[in-house]
C-alpha positions in Angstrom: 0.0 0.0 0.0 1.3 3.7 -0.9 2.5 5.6 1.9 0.4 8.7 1.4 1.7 10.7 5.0 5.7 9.8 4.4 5.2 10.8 0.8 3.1 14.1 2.4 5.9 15.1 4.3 8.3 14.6 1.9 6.2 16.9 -0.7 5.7 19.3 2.0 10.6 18.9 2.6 11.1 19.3 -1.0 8.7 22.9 -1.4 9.8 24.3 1.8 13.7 23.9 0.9 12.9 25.2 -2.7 10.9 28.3 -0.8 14.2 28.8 1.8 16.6 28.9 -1.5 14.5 31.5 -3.0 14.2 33.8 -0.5 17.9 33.2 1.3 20.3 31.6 -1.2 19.1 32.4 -5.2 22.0 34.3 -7.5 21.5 36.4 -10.4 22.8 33.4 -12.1 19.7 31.3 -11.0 17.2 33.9 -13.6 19.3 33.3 -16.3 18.0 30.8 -19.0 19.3 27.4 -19.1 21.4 25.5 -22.0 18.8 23.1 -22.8 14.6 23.1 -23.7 13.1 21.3 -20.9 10.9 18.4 -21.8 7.3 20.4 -21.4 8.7 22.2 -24.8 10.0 25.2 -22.7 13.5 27.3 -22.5 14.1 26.0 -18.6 15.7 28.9 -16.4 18.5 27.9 -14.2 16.3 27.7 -10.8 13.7 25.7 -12.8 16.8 23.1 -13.2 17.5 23.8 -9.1 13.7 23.5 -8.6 13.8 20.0 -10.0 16.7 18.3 -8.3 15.2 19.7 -4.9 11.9 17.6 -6.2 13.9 14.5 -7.7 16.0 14.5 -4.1 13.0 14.5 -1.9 10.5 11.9 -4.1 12.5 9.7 -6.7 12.2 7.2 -3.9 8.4 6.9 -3.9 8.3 6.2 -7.7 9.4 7.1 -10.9 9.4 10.9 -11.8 8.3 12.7 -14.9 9.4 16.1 -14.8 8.7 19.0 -17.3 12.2 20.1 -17.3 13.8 16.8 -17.1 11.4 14.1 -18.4 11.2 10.9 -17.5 13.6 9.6 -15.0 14.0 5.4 -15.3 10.3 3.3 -16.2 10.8 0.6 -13.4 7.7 1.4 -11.0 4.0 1.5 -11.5 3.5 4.7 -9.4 4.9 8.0 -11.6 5.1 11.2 -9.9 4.5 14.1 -12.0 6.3 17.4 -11.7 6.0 21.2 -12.3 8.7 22.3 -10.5 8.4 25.6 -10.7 4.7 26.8 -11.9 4.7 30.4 -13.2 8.4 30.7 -14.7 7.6 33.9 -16.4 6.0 35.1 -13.1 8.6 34.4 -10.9 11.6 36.2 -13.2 9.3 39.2 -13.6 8.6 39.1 -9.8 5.3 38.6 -10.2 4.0 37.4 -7.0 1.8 34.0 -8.4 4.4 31.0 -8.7 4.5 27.6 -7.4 5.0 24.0 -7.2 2.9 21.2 -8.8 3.3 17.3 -7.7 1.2 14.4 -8.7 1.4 10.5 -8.5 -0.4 8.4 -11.0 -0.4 4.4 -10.9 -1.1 2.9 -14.1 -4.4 5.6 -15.0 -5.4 6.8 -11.9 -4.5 9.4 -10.1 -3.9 8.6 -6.3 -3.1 12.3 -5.0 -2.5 16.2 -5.5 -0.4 18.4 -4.1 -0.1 22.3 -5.3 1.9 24.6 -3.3 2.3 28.3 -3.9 5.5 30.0 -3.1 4.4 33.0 -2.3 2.0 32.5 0.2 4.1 29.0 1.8 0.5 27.4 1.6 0.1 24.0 0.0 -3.7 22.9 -0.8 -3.8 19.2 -1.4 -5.8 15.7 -1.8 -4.2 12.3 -1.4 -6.3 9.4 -0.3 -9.3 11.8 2.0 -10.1 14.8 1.7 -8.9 18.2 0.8 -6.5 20.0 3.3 -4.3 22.9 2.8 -1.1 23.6 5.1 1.5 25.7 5.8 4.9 24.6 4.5 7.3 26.6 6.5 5.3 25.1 10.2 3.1 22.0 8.8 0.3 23.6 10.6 -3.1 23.0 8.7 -5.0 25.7 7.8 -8.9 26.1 7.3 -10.5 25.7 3.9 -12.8 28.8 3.5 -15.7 28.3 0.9 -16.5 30.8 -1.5 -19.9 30.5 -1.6 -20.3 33.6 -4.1 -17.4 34.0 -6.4 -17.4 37.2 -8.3 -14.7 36.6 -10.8 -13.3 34.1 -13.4 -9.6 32.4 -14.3 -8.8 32.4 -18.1 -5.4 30.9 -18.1 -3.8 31.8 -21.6 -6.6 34.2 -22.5 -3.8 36.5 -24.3 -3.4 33.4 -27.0 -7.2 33.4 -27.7 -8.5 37.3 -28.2 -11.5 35.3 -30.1 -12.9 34.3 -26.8 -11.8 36.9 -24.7 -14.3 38.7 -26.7 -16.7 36.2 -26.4 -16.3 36.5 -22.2 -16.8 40.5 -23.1 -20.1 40.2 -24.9 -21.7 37.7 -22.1 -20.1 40.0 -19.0 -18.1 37.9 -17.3 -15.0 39.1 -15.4 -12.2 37.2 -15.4 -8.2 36.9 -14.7 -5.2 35.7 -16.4 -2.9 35.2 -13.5 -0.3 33.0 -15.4 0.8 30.0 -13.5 -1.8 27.0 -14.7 -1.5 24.7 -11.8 -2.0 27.3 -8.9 -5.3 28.6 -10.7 -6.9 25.1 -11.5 -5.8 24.2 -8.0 -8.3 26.9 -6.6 -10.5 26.2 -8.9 -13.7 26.2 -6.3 -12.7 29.6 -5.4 -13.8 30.5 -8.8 -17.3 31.2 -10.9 -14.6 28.6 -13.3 -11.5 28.3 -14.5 -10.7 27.8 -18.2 -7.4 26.6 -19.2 -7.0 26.8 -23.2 -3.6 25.3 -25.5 -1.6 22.0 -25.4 -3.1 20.4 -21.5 0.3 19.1 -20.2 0.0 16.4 -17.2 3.0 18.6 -15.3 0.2 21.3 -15.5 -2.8 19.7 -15.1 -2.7 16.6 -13.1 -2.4 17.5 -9.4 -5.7 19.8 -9.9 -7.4 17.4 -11.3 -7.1 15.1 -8.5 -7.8 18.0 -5.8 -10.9 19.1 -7.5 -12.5 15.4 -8.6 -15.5 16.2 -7.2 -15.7 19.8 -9.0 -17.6 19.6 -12.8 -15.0 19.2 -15.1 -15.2 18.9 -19.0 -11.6 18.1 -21.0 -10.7 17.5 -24.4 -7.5 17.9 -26.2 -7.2 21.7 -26.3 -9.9 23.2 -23.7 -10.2 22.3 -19.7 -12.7 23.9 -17.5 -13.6 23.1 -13.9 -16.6 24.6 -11.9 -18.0 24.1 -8.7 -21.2 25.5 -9.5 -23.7 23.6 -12.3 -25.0 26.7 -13.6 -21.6 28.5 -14.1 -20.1 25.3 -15.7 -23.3 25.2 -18.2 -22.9 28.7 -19.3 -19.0 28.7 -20.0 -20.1 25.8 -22.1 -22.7 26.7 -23.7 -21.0 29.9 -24.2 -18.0 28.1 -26.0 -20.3 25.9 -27.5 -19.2 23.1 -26.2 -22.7 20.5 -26.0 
């Protein structure tokens, strides 16, 4: 049986020492970009290559890891752990305050838990095997989970690739964000009226928030994800994208 609290605490190791090197011990150096195209199809900066190893250190012993900067490291276990290791690059060198960490674990097509942690805030919401919890990284205390009952605004994560829709959100009033670090916004999802995540749907991006917000309405096809709490929000964002 997987050991969902030692692989917990080990998630919770890895994205407190990446926050302690990026608020004590990062360089210059560490913004600049990297020599290679990581393997999610991005130019990898140097602390996105830092981020990583800090991730591979802590969890390459639960399972095999898939990383976007890195790939996939060996194929000999049935549990893969999934890896953003740094959520938001282009935040985080602009010093945009929205970046984080995404970490999942699949066995064979199902995924067994969820783990998003944003770096700014040293809060991590996640789901293994119960329920949804979210807790401070830097003390391990948990923290409560305040529902939004009445969300006033929208995520459209990519929204400057699709001015086509953006216009379509215009006509039918609805407010919305671009924030610009995938993981942390599908993560929060039930925060949200939705969230609506448009381009190539990467696991490293994707995964963990899927598992956190399984019991949210979700529709997915190869270019479009959207996640609601709310029926009647998650019919109109379809209906308005014609999507039935």
């Amino acid at each position: 049986m997987f050991d969902y609290n030692s692989f917990t605490n080990a998630v919770i190791q890895a994205n407190k020492k990446l926050y302690e090197y990026i608020n004590i011990h990062m360089t210059q150096s560490d913004l600049e970009e990297a020599s290679s195209i990581g393997y999610g199809g991005d130019k990898s900066l140097n602390i996105d290559l830092i981020a990583e190893n800090i991730f591979i250190k802590y969890l390459s012993s639960f399972g095999d890891i898939i990383s976007e900067e890195i790939g996939i490291i060996s194929n000999k276990s049935n549990i893969k752990i999934i890896i953003d290791p740094l959520d938001g690059s282009h935040n985080f060198l602009s010093g945009l305050p929205y970046y984080g960490t995404s970490v999942a674990i699949r066995k064979e097509n199902e995924y067994l838990a969820g783990y998003v942690c944003n770096l700014c805030t040293a809060k991590m919401i996640y789901r293994d095997n119960k329920s949804i919890k979210t807790i401070d990284i830097l003390n391990k205390k948990e923290e409560k989970n305040l529902e939004i009952k009445n969300p006033k605004i929208s995520i459209f994560e990519r929204a400057y690739a699709y001015t086509d829709i953006t216009k379509i959100l215009k006509d039918n009033f609805i407010k919305y964000r671009s924030p610009g670090a995938s993981a942390l916004s599908l993560a929060y999802a039930r925060n949200y009226k939705f969230v609506l995540f448009m381009g190539n749907l990467r696991e490293f991006d994707i995964a963990a928030a899927l598992h956190i917000n399984k019991d949210l309405y979700v529709y997915k096809d190869k270019k479009i994800l959207i996640m609601a709490k709310n029926y009647n929000d998650f019919v109109q964002i379809k209906e308005i994208l014609k999507l039935f």
